[in-house]
ZADO-1210 file (C-alpha; in nm, 4 decimals, padded with zeros to 6 digits):
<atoms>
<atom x="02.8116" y="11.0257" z="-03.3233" code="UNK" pos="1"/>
<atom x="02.8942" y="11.2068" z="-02.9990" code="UNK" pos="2"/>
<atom x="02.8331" y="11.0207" z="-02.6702" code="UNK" pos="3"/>
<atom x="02.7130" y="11.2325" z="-02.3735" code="UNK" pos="4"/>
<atom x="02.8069" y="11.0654" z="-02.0411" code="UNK" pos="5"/>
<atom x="02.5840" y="11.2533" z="-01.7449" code="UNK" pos="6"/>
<atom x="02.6719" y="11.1346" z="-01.3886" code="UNK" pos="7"/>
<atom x="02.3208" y="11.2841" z="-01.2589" code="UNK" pos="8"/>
<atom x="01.9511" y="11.2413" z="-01.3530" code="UNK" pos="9"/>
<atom x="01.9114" y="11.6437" z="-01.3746" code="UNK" pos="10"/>
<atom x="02.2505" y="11.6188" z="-01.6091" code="UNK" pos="11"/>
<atom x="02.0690" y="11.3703" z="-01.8250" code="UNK" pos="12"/>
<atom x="01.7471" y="11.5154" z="-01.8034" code="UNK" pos="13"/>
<atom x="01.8892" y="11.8755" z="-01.9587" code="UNK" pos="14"/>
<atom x="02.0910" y="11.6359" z="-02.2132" code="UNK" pos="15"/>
<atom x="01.7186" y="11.4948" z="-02.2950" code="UNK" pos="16"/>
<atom x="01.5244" y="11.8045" z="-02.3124" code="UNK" pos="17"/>
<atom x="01.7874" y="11.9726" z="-02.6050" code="UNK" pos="18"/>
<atom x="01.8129" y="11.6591" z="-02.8101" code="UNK" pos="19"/>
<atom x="01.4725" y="11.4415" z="-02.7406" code="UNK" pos="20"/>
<atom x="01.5834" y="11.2729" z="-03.0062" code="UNK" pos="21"/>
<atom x="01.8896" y="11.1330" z="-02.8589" code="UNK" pos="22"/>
<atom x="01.9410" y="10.7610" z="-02.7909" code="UNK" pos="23"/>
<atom x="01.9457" y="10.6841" z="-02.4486" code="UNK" pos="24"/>
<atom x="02.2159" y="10.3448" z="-02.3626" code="UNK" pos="25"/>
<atom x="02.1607" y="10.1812" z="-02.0052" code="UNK" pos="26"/>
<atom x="02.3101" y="09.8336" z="-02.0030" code="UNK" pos="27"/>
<atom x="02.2780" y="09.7908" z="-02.4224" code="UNK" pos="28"/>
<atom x="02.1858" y="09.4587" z="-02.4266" code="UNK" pos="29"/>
<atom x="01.8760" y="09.5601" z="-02.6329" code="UNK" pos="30"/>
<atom x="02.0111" y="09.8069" z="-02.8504" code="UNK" pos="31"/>
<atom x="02.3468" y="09.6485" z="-02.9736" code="UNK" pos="32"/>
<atom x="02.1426" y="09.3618" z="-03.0969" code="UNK" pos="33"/>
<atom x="01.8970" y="09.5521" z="-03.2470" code="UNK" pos="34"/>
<atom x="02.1908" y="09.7905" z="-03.4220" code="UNK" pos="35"/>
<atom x="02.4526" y="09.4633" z="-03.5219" code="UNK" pos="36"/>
<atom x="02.1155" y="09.3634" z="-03.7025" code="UNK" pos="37"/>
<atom x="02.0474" y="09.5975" z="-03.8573" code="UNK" pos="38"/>
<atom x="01.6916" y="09.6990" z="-03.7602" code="UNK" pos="39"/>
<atom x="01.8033" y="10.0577" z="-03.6063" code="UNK" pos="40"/>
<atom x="02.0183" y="10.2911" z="-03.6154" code="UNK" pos="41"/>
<atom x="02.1717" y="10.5042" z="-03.3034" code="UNK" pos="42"/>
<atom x="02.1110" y="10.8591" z="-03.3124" code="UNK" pos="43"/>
<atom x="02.3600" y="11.1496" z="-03.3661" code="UNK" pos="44"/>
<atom x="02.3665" y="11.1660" z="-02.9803" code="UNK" pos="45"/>
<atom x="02.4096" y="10.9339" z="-02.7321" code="UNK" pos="46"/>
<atom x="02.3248" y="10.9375" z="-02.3637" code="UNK" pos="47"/>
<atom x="02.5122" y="10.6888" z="-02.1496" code="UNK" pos="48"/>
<atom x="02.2824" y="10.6535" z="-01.8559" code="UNK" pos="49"/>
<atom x="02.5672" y="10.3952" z="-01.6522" code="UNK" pos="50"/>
<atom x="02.6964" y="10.6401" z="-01.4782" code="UNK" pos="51"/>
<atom x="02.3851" y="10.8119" z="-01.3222" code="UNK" pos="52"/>
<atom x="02.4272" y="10.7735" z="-00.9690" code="UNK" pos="53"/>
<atom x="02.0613" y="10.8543" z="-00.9126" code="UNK" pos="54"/>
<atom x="01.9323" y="10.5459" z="-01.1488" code="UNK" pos="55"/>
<atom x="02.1660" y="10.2959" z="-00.9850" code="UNK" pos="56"/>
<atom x="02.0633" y="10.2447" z="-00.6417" code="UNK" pos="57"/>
<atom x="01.7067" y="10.1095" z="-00.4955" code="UNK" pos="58"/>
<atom x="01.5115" y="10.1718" z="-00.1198" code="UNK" pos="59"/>
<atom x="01.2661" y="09.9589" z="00.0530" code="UNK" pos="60"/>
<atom x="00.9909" y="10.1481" z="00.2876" code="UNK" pos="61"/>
<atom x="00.8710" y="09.8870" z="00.5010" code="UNK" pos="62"/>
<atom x="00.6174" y="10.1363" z="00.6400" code="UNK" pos="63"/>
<atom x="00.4735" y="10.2041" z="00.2996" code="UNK" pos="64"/>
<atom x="00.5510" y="09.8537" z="00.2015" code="UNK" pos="65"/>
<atom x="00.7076" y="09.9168" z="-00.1253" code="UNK" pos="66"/>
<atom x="01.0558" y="09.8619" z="-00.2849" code="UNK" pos="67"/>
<atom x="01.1616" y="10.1044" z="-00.5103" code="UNK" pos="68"/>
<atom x="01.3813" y="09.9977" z="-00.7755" code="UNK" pos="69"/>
<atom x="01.6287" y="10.2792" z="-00.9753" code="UNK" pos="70"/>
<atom x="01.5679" y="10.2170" z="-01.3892" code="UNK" pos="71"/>
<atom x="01.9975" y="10.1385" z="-01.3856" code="UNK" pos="72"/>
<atom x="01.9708" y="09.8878" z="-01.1323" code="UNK" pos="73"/>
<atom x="02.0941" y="09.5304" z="-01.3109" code="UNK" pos="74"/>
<atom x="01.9852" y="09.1511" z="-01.3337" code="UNK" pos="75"/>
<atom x="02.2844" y="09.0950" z="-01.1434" code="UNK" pos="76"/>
<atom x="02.1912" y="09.3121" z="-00.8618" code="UNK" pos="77"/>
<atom x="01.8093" y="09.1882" z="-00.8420" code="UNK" pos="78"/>
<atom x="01.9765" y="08.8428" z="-00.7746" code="UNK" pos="79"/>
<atom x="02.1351" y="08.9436" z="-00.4328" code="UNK" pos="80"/>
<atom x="02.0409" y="08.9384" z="-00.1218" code="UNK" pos="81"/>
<atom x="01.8392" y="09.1245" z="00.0324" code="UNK" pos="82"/>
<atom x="01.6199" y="09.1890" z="-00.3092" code="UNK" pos="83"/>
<atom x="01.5859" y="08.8301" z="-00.2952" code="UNK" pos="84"/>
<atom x="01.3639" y="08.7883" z="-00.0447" code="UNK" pos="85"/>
<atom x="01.1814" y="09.1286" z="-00.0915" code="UNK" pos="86"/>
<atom x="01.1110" y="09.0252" z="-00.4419" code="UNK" pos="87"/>
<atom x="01.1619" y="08.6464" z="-00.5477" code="UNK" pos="88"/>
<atom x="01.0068" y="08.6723" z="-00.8861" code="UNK" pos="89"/>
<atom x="01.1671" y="08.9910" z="-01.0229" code="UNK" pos="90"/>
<atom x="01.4740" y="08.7625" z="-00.8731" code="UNK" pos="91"/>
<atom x="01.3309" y="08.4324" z="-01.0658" code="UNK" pos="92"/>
<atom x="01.2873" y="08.6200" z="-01.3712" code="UNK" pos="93"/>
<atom x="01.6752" y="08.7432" z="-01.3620" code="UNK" pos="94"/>
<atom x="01.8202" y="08.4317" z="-01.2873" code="UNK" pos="95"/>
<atom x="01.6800" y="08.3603" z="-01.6885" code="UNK" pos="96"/>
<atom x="01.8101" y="08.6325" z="-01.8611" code="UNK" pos="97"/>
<atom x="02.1128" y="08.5744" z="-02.1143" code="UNK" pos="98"/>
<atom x="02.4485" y="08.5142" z="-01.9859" code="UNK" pos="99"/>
<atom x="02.6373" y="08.6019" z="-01.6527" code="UNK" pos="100"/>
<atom x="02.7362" y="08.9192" z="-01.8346" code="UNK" pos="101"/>
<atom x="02.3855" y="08.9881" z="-01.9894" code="UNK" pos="102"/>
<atom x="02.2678" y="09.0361" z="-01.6496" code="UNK" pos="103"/>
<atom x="02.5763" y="09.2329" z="-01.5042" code="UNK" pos="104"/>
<atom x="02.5013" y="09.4816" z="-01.7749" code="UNK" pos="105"/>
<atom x="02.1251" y="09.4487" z="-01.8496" code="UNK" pos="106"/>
<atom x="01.9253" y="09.6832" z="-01.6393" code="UNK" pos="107"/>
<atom x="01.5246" y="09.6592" z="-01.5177" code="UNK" pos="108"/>
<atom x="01.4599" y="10.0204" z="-01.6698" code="UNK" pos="109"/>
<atom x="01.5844" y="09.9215" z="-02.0486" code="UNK" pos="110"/>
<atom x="01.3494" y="09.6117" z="-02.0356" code="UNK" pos="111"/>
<atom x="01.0807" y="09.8423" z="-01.9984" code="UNK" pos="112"/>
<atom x="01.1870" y="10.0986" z="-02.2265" code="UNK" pos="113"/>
<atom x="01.2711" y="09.8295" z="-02.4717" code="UNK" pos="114"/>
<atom x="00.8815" y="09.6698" z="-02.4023" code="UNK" pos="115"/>
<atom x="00.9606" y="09.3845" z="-02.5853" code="UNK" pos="116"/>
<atom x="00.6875" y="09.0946" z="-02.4808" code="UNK" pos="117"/>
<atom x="00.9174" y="08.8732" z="-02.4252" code="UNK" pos="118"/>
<atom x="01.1122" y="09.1156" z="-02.1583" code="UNK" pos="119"/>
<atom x="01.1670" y="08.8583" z="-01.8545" code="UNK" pos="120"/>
<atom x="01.1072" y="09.1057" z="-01.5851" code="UNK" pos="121"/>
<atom x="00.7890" y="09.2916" z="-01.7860" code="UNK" pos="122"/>
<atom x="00.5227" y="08.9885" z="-01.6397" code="UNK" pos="123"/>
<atom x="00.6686" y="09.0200" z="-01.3082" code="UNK" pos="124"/>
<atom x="00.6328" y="09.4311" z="-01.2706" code="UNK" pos="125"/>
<atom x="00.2648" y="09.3846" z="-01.3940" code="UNK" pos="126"/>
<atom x="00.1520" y="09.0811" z="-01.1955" code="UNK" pos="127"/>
<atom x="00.2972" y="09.3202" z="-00.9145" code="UNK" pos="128"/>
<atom x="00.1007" y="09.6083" z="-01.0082" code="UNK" pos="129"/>
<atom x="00.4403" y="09.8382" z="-01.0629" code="UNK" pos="130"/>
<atom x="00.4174" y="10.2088" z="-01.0636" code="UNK" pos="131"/>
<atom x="00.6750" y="10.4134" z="-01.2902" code="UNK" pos="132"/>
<atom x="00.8289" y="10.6774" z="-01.1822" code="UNK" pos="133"/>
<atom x="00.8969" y="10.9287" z="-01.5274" code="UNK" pos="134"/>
<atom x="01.0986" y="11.2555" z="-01.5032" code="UNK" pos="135"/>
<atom x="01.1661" y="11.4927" z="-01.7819" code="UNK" pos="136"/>
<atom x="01.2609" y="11.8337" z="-01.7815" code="UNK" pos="137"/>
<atom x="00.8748" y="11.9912" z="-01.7305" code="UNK" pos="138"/>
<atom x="00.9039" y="11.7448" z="-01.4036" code="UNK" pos="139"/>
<atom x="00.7939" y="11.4691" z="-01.3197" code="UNK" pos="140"/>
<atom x="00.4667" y="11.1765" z="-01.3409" code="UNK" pos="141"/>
<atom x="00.3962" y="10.8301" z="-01.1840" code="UNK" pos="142"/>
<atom x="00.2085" y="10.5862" z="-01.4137" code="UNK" pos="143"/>
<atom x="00.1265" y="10.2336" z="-01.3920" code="UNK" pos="144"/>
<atom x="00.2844" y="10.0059" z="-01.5755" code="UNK" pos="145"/>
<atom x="00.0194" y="09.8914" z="-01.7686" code="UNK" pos="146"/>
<atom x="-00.0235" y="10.2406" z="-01.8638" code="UNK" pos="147"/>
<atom x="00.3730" y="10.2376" z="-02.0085" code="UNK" pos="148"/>
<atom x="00.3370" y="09.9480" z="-02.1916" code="UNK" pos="149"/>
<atom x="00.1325" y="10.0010" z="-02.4935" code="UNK" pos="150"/>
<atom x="00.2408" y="09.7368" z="-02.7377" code="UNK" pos="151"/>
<atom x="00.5345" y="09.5783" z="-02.8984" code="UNK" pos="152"/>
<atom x="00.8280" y="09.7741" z="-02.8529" code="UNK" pos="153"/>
<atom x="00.5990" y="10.0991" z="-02.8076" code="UNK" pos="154"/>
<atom x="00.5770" y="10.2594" z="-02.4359" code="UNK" pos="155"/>
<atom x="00.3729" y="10.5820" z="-02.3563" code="UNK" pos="156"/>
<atom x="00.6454" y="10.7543" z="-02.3152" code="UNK" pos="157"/>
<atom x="00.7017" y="11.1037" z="-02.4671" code="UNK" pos="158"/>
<atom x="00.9724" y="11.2852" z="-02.6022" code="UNK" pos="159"/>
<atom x="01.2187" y="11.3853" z="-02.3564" code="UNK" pos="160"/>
<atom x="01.1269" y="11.1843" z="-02.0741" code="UNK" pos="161"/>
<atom x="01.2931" y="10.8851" z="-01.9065" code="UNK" pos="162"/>
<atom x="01.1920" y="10.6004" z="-01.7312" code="UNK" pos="163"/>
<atom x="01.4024" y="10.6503" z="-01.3115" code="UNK" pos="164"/>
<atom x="01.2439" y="10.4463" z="-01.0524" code="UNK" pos="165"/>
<atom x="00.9958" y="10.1281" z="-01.0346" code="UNK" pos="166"/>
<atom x="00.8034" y="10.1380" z="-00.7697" code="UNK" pos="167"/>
<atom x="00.7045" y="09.7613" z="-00.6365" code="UNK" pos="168"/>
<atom x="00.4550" y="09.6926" z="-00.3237" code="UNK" pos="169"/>
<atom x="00.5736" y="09.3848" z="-00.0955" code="UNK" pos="170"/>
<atom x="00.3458" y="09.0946" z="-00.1080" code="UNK" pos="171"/>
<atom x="00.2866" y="08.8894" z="00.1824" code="UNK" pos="172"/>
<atom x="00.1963" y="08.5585" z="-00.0221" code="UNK" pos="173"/>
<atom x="00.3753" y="08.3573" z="-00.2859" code="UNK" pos="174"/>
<atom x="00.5031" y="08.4811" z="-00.5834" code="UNK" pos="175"/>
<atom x="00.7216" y="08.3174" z="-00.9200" code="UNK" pos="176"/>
<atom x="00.7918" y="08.3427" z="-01.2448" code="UNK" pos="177"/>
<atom x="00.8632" y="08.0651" z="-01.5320" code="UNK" pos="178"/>
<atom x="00.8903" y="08.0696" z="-01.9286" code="UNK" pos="179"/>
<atom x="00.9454" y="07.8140" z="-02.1833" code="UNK" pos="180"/>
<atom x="01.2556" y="07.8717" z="-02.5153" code="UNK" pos="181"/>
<atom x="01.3684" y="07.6842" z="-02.7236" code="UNK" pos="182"/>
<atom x="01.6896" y="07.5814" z="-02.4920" code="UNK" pos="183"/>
<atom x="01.7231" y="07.5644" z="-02.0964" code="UNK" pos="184"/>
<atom x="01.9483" y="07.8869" z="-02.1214" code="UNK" pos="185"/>
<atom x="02.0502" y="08.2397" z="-02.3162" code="UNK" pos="186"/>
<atom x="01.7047" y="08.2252" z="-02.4580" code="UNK" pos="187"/>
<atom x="01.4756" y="08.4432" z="-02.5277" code="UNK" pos="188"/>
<atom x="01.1025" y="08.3545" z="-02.3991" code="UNK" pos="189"/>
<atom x="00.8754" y="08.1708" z="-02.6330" code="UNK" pos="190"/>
<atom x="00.6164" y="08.1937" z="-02.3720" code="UNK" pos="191"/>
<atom x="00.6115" y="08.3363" z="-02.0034" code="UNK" pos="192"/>
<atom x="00.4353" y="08.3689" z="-01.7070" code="UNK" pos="193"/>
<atom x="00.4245" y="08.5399" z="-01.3510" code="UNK" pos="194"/>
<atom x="00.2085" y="08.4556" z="-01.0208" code="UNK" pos="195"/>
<atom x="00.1829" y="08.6427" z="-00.7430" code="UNK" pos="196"/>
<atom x="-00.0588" y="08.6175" z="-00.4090" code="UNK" pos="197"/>
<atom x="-00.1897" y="08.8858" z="-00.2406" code="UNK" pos="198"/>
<atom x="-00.2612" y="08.6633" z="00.1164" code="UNK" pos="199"/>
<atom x="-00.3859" y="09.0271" z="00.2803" code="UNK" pos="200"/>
<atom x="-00.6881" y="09.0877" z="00.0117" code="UNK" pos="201"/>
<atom x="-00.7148" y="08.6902" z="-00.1079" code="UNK" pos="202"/>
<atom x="-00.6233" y="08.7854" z="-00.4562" code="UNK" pos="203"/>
<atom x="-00.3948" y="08.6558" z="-00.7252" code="UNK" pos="204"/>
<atom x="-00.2283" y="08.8167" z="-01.0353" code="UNK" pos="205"/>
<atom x="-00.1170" y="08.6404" z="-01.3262" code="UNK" pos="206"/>
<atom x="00.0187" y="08.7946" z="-01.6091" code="UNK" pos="207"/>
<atom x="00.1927" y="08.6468" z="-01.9533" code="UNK" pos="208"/>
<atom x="00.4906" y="08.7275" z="-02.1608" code="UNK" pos="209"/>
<atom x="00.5501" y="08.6566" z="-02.5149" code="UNK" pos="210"/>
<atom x="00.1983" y="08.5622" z="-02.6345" code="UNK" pos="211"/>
<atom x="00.0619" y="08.8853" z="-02.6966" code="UNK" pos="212"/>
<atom x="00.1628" y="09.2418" z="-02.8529" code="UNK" pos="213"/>
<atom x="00.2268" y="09.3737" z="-02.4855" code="UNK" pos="214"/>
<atom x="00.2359" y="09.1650" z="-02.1183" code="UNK" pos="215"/>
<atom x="-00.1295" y="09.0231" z="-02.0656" code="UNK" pos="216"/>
<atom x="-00.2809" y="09.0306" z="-01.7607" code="UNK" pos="217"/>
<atom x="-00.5652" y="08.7320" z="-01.6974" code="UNK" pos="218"/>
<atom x="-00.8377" y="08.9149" z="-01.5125" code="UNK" pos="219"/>
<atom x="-01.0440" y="08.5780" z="-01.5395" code="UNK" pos="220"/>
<atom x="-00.8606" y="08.3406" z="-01.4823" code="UNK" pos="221"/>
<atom x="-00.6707" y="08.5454" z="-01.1402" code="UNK" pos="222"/>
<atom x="-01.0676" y="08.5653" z="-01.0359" code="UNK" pos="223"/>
<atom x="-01.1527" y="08.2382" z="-01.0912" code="UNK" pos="224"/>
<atom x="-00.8178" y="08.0915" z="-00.8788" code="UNK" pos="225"/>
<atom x="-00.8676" y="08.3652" z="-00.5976" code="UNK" pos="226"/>
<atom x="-01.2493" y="08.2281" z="-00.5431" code="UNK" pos="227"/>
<atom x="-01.1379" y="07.8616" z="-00.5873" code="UNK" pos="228"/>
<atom x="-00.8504" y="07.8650" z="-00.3355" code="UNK" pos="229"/>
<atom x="-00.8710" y="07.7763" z="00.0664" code="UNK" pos="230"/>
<atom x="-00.7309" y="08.0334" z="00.2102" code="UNK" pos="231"/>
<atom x="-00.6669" y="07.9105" z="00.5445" code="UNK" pos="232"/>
<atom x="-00.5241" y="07.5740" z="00.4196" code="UNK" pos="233"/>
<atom x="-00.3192" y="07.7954" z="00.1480" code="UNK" pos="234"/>
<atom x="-00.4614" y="07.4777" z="-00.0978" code="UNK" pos="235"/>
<atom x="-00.6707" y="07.4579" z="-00.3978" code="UNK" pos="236"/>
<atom x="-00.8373" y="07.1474" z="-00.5322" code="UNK" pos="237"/>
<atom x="-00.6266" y="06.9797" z="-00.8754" code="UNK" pos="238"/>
<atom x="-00.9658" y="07.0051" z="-01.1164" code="UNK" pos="239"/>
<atom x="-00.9311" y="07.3917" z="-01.0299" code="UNK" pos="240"/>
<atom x="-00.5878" y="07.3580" z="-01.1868" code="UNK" pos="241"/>
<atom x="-00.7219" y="07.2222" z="-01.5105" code="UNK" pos="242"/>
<atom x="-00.9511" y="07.5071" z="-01.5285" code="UNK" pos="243"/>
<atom x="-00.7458" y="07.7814" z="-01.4353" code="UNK" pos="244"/>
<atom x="-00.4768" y="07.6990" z="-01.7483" code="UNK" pos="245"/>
<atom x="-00.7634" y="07.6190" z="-01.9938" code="UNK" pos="246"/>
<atom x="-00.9091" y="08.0160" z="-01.8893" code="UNK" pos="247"/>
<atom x="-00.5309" y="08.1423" z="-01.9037" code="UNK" pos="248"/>
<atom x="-00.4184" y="07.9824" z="-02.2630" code="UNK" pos="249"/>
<atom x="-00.8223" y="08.1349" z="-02.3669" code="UNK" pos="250"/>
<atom x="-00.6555" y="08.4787" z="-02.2407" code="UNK" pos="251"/>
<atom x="-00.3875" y="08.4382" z="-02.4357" code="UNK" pos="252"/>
<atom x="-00.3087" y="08.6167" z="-02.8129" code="UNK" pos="253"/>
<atom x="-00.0226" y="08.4798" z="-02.9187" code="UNK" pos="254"/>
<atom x="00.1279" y="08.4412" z="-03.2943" code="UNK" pos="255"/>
<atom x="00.3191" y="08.2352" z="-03.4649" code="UNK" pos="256"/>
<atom x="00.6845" y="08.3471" z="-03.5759" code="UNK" pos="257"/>
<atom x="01.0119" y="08.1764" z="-03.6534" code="UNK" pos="258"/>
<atom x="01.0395" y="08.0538" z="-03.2721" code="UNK" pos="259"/>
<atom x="00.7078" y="07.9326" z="-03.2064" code="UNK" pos="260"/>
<atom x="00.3903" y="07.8427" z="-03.3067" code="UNK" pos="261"/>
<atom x="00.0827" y="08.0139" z="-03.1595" code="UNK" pos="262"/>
<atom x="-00.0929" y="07.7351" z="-03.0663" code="UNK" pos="263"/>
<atom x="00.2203" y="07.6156" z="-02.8780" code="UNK" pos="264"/>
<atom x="00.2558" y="07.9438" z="-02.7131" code="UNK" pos="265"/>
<atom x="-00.1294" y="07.8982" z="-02.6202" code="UNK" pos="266"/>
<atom x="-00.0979" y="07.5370" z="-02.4798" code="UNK" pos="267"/>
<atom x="00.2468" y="07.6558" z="-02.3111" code="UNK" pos="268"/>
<atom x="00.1145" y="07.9342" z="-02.0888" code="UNK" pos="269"/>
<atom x="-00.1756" y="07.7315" z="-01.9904" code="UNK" pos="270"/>
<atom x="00.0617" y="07.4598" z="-01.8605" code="UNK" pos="271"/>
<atom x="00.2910" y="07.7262" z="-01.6833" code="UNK" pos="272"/>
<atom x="00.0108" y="07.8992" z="-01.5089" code="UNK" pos="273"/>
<atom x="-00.0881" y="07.5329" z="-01.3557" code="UNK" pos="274"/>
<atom x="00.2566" y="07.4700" z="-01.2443" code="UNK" pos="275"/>
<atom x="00.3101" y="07.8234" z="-01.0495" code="UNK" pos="276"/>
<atom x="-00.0178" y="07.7592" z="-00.9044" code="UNK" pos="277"/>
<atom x="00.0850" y="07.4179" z="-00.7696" code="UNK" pos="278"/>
<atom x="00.3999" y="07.6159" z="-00.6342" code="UNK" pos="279"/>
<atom x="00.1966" y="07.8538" z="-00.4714" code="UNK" pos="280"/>
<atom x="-00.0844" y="07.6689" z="-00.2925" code="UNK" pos="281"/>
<atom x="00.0631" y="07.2955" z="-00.2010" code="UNK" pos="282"/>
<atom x="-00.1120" y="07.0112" z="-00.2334" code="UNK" pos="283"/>
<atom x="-00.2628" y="07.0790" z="-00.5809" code="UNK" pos="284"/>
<atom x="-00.2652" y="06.6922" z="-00.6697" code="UNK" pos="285"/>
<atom x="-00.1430" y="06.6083" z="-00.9865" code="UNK" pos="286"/>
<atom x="00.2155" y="06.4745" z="-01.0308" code="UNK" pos="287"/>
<atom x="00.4777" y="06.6960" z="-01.1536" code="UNK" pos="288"/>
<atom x="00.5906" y="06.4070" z="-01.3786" code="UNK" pos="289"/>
<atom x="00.2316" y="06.4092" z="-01.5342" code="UNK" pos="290"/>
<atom x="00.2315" y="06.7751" z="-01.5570" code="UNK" pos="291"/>
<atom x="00.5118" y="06.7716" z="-01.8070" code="UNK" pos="292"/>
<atom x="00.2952" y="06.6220" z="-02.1060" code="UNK" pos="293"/>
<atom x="00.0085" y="06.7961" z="-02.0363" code="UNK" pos="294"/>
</atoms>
């Protein structure tokens, strides 16, 4: 095995186009498991992406209203100030993954690349609508995320190209992020969901991880909530909660495996999508403690 270790995205880009077949290693956190078990070899070549100045670093236009996010950037660094505040969920959704050194070395790029549905940050880049930024050596494309994401473990990408900024609009309203394992910690998601409000256009997205080939996004139940919320108040009535996680869990695909049944991954996201709602519109009614068992 020979390891290639580019310090620039045109380095690693060249690297790409002569050996598509190469294995390209951000953080690893993906693809050690995935090699220590067995289920996939690495490739004559690998491409250390670490060290690619160009993937580590992220910008935020406030004129354009977007925050654009380099593919090396890590957990860790989504955590800080001021990414924080420009994007709570992505920062929610960090906080869960693995351990303290999981997230220093796990980067927002390889969870896409990896596409696994149960990628923490995956329901927050589509509830946000992300845009992908993909060079290769023939140049470079901007896709949506939904576009990348094609099903489990399987991205549009082609040969030779590589995933090197996420592009991420500012919201003005509320936005979170919450899944459900089989632990409160180091776990991977047995189901998952992000909300985010669009206060400007009186929308809301909410998309699901883990109960589906691919991150779900619930066009009916995001229109029902958006039509059944008072906007001015920022409030919406408790029996709209009821109906908005009965429409999610119906939006829902999930299977049953050895961490979860489907029908608990069905009832789960239902309950989850409830509980960011409450979050984001106050005064929703119900009591959290009642929430729990329902």
């Amino acid at each position: 095995m020979t390891l290639a270790v580019p310090t620039s995205l045109d380095d690693a880009v060249r690297l790409l186009a002569d050996r598509p077949d190469a294995m390209l290693l951000a953080g690893g956190t993906d693809a050690m498991v995935e090699i220590n078990e067995g289920h996939r070899r690495p490739a004559d070549l690998v491409i250390a992406l670490n060290r690619v100045t160009d993937l580590r670093s992220w910008r935020h236009d406030a004129t354009a209203g977007t925050v654009t996010i380099g593919a090396g950037v890590t957990y860790s660094e989504l955590m800080q100030p001021p990414l924080v505040e420009l994007l709570p969920a992505l920062a929610e959704a960090s906080r869960t993954v693995g351990s303290p050194q999981i997230r220093n070395a796990g980067t927002l790029g390889g969870n896409l690349a990896t596409c696994s549905p149960a990628g923490d940050g995956l329901p927050v880049l589509s509830a946000l609508d992300a845009q992908i930024r993909i060079v290769s050596a023939d140049g470079e494309r901007t896709a949506s995320v939904h576009d990348v994401m094609v099903g489990v473990k399987r991205t549009s990408l082609a040969p030779g190209e590589l995933i090197a900024e996420i592009i991420l609009p500012e919201r003005t309203g509320w936005q979170g992020y919450a899944k459900v394992g089989v632990r409160n910690a180091m776990v991977i998601a047995v189901a998952s969901a992000c909300l985010a409000v669009d206060t400007d256009r009186r929308k809301v997205a909410i998309a699901l991880g883990s109960v589906g080939p691919t991150i779900i996004r619930c066009d009916a139940a995001e229109e029902y909530l958006a039509s059944n919320v008072d906007w001015n108040a920022a409030r919406v009535e408790p029996g709209a909660l009821d109906r908005l996680g009965s429409l999610v869990s119906d939006e829902s695909s999930p299977i049953s495996d050895h961490r979860s049944t489907a029908d608990y991954r069905r009832h789960a996201v239902g309950v989850l999508a409830r509980r960011l709602a409450r979050r984001a519109f106050d005064g929703g009614g119900s009591d959290r403690a009642n929430e729990a068992t329902r």
